[in-house]
C-alpha positions in Angstrom: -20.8 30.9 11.8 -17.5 29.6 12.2 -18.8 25.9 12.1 -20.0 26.8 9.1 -17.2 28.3 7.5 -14.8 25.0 8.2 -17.3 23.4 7.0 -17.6 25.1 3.5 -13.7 24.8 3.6 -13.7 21.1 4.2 -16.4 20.5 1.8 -14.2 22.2 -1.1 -10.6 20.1 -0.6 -13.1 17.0 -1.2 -14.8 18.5 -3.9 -11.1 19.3 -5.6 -9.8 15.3 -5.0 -12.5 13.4 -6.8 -15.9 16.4 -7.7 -18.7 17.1 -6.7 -20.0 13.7 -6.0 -16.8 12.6 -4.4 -17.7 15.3 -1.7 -21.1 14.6 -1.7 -20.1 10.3 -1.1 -17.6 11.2 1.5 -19.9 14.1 3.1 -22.4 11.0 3.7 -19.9 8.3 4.7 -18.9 10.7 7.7 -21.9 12.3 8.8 -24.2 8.7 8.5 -21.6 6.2 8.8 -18.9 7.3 11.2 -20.8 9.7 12.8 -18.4 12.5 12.6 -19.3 16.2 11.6 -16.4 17.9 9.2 -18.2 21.4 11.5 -16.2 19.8 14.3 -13.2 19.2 13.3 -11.2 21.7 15.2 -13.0 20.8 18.3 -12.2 17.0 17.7 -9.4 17.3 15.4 -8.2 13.6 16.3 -11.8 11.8 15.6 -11.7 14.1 12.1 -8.3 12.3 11.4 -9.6 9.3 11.9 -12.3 8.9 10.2 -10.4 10.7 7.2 -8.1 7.8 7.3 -11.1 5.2 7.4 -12.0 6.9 4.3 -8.9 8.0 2.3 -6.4 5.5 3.9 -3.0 6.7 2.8 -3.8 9.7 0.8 -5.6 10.9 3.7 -2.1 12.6 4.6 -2.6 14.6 1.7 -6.5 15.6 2.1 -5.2 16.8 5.6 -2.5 19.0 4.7 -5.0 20.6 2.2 -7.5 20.9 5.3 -4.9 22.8 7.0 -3.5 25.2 4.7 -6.4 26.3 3.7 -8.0 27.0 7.6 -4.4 28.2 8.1 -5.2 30.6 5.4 -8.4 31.5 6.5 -8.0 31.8 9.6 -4.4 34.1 8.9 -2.6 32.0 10.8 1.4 31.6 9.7 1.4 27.8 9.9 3.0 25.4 7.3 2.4 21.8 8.7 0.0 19.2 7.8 -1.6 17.9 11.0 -4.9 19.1 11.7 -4.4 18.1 15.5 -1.3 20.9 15.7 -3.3 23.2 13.7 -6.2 23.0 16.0 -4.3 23.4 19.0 -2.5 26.2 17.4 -5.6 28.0 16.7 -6.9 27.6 20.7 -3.6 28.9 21.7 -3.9 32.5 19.3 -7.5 32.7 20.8 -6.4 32.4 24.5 -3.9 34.9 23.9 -6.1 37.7 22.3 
C-alpha cells in the first residue's frame, strides 16, 4: 500500500512538468531502461536521484523538491527541504520512534 501511494505521488509531479505522456515516457525510461522503480524510492532514495538526474539533468533539482513536498505532505511530516535522501531518512527516523 504504501509503495503504491509514492508511487501515485511520483507519477503526478511528472505528469504536472511535461503531461500525461511525459509521465508515461519517463515512467518507461526508469522502470525499462535504468531499471529503477519510483515504488522504491524511499528505500533507495540515492539510486531514485540518480536516475532522475539521468533523466532531467539540471531541472531534476526541481522535480525533487516537488517529490518531497508532496511525500512530506502526505506523509504529515514538517519538512521543507528538497533532498529526497534527507527526506527518506527523516521518515525512518519518525517510524523508529513511534
Amino acid at each position: 500500500m504504501e509503495k503504491e501511494i509514492v508511487r501515485k505521488i511520483i507519477e503526478s509531479v511528472f505528469a504536472e512538468h511535461g503531461g500525461e505522456a511525459a509521465r508515461k515516457v519517463v515512467m518507461y525510461h526508469l522502470e525499462n531502461v535504468l531499471k529503477v522503480s519510483p515504488s522504491d524510492a524511499l528505500e533507495k532514495p540515492e539510486e531514485f536521484v540518480k536516475a532522475l538526474k539521468a533523466i532531467y539533468g539540471s531541472f531534476e533539482s526541481y522535480v525533487e523538491a516537488e517529490i518531497c513536498k508532496k511525500l512530506a505532505e502526505e506523509y504529515r511530516v514538517n519538512y521543507s527541504g528538497n533532498s529526497l535522501v534527507e527526506l527518506a531518512n527523516e521518515l525512518r527516523s519518525k517510524r523508529r520512534s513511534r
